[in-house]
N, C-alpha and C positions, 0 to 999 in steps of 0.2 A: 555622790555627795560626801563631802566631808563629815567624819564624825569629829564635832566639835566637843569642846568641853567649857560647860560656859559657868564654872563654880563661882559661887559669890557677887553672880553681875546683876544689879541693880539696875533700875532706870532710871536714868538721868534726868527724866520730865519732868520731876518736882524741883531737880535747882536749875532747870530750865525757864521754867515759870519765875523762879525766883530771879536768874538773871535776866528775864523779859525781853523783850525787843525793844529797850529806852532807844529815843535818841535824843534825848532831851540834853539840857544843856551843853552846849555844842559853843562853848564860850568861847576859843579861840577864832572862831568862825570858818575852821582848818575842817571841817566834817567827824567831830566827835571825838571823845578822848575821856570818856568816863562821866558818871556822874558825883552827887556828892556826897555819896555814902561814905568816902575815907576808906577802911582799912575793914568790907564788908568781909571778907574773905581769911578764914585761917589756913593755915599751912594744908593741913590733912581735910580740908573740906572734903575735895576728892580725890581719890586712890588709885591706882591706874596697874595692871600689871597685864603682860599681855606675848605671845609671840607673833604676834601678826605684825606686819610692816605694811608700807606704802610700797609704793611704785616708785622705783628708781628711776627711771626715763624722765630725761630731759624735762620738763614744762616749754612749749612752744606758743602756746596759746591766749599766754595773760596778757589782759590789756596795758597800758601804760602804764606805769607804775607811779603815777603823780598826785596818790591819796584819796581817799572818799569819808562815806560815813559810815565807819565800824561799828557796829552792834553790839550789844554785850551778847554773851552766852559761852558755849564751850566748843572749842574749833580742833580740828585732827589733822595733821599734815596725812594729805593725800597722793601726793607725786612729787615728785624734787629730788628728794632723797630716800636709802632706802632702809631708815630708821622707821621708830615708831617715836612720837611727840607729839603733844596736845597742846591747849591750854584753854584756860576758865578767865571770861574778861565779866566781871561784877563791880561796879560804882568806879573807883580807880584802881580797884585790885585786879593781881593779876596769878596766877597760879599757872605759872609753865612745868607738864607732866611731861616724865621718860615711863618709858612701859615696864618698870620694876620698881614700880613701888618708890620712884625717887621726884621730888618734888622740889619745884624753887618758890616762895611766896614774896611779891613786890606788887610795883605798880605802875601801870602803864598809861602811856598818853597821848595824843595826837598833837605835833606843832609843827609848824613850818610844812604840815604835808608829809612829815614822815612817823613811822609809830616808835616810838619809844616804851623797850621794856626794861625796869628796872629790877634787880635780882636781890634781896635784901635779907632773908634766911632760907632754909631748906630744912626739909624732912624726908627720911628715907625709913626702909625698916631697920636702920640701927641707930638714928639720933634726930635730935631735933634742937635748931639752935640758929640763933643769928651769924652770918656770914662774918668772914672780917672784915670782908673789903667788900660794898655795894658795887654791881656791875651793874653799868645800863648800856645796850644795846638800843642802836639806829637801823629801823630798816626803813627802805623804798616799801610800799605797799601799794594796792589797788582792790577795789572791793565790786566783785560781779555777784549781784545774786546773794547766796546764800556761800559762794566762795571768795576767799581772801588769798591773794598773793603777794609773797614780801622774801626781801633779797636783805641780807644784812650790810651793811655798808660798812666800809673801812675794810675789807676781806674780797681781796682777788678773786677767790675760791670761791667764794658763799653762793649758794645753788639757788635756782629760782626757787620756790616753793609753791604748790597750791595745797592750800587747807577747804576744808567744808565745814561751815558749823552744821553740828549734828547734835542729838538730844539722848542718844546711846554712845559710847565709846567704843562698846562690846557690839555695833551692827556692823556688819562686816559690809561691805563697796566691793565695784567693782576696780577697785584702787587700792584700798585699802581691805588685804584679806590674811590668811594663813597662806603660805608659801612653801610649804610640806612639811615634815618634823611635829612634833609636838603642838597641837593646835591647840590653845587656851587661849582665855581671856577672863577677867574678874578686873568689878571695880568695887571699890565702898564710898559710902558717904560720911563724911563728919566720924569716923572711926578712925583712932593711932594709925599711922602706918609702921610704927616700931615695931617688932617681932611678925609680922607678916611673911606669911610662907610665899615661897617660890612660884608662879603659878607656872615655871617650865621644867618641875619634878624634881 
């Protein structure tokens, strides 16, 4: 068994309940795309730092990529690539995590069938500050279960993806684990990510 190091990890369950399982207004009639909280979400809500990655191997398995009804909550790419990336979907807000402590805050939405994320400031542990240039991202998606699959468009390259929403960051999958080296994980809530230690030493 691995000896892990799980300094600083919180559990997600309280802004899990707070992002809920809505699926309420579902205005476009496209299967969901936020509700109407606006702008529920800050930058540093949550904190992500981590050495564990996903599964690189292909995705063979995702159904059709023709859209559903996305959930709110916090989702973890599980297989695709073999990064570590998250993200927190609350009202229309959207919080896309990298596993050190780096963060994008926008907002994301459902139309035509495809999810749209828009990228509009960031925070990392060394700043925190509006972008200069708003990026919004198109993907193909498809929603099984408690898993979300999405491919970004306009990008040859761009990998299928499966995500899982999950209510821990720091629970390890059989997808999603430590992969030898320095095994940590830490996340925070509602705390700066400025001056935040390394959690891979």
């Amino acid at each position: 068994m691995k000896n892990l190091t799980r300094a600083l990890v919180l559990s997600l369950s309280l802004l899990a309940v707070a992002c809920g399982d809505t699926q309420e207004d579902d205005k476009d009639g496209d299967g969901g795309g936020g509700g109407d909280n606006g702008n529920a979400l800050q930058c540093s809500a949550v904190g992500w730092c981590t050495t564990w990655s996903a599964d690189s191997t292909p995705v063979t398995n995702a159904p059709p990529l023709t859209g559903g009804t996305l959930r709110e909550g916090t989702y973890r790419v599980e297989q695709g690539s073999g990064y570590d990336a998250a993200m927190v979907l609350r009202g229309t807000s959207v919080i896309l995590l990298g596993g050190s402590w780096n963060n994008y805050l926008g907002a994301w939405k459902v139309s035509n069938g495809k999810l749209e994320l828009t990228r509009a400031s960031a925070c990392d542990d060394y700043s925190e500050g509006p972008l200069d240039h708003v990026v919004t991202e198109t993907h193909a998606f498809a929603v099984r279960g408690d898993e979300l699959f999405t491919q970004e468009e306009g990008s040859s390259r761009a990998p299928l993806l499966r995500w899982k929403r999950v209510n821990d960051l720091c629970e390890e999958s059989a997808s999603f684990q430590c992969r030898g080296g320095i095994c940590a994980c830490a996340t925070t809530t509602n705390r700066p990510l400025t001056g935040q230690q390394s959690c891979s030493g």
